[in-house]
N, C-alpha and C positions, 0 to 999 in steps of 0.2 A: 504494500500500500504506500501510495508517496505521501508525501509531507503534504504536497496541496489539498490530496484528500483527507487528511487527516486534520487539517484547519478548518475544511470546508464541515469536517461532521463537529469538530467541537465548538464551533463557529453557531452550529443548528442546536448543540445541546444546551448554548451559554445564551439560547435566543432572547431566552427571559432572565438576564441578567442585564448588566449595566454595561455601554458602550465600552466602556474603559475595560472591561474583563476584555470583553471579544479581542480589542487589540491588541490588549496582551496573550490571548493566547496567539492570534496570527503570529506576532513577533515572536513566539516562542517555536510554532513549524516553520517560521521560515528561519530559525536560528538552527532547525533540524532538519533543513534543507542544503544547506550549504556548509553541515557539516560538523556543527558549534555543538557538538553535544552537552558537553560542563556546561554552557550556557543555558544550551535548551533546559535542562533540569531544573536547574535554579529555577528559572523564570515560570517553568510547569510546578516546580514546588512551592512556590507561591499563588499561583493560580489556586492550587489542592489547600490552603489554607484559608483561600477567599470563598472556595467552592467545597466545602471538603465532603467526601462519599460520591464527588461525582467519576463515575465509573472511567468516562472517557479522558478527563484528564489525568486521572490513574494510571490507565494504559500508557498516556504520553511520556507521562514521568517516570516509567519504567520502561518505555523504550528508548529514552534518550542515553542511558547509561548503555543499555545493552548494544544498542546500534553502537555507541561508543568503546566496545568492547569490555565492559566491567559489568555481567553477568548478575555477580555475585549481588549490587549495589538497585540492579531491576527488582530481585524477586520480590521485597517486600510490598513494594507498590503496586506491582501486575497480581501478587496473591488480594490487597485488598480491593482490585478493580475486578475480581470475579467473586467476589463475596455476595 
């Protein structure tokens, strides 16, 4: 799945949130489109603090480590995005 899709669904999940979320999460797939994983995390783990138990940003924040190669640092996040 690319990054663009992956803005465009949490883009649909954050529909009833506040403009300021949405842009940050765009800024956070396109910070995992080009690469920035450490970044992307941060920035998805602060999203999961504004949004917390949302499933999709779960998923994000646990794939930016893992697409970043650090496995270990995903699974906590992807276990409570299937909760």
């Amino acid at each position: 799945m690319t990054s663009q899709v992956l803005c465009i669904l949490v883009a649909m999940l954050l529909s009833g949130q506040s403009s300021d979320l949405v842009r940050r999460s765009q800024a956070a797939a396109a910070a995992m489109q080009k690469g920035s994983f450490d970044e992307a995390a941060r920035m998805y783990q602060e999203l999961v603090r504004a949004v917390p138990g949302d499933a999709g940003l779960l998923m994000n924040l646990g794939m930016a480590p893992a697409m970043g190669g650090s496995g270990a640092k995903a699974i906590g996040a992807l276990e409570r995005a299937i909760e």
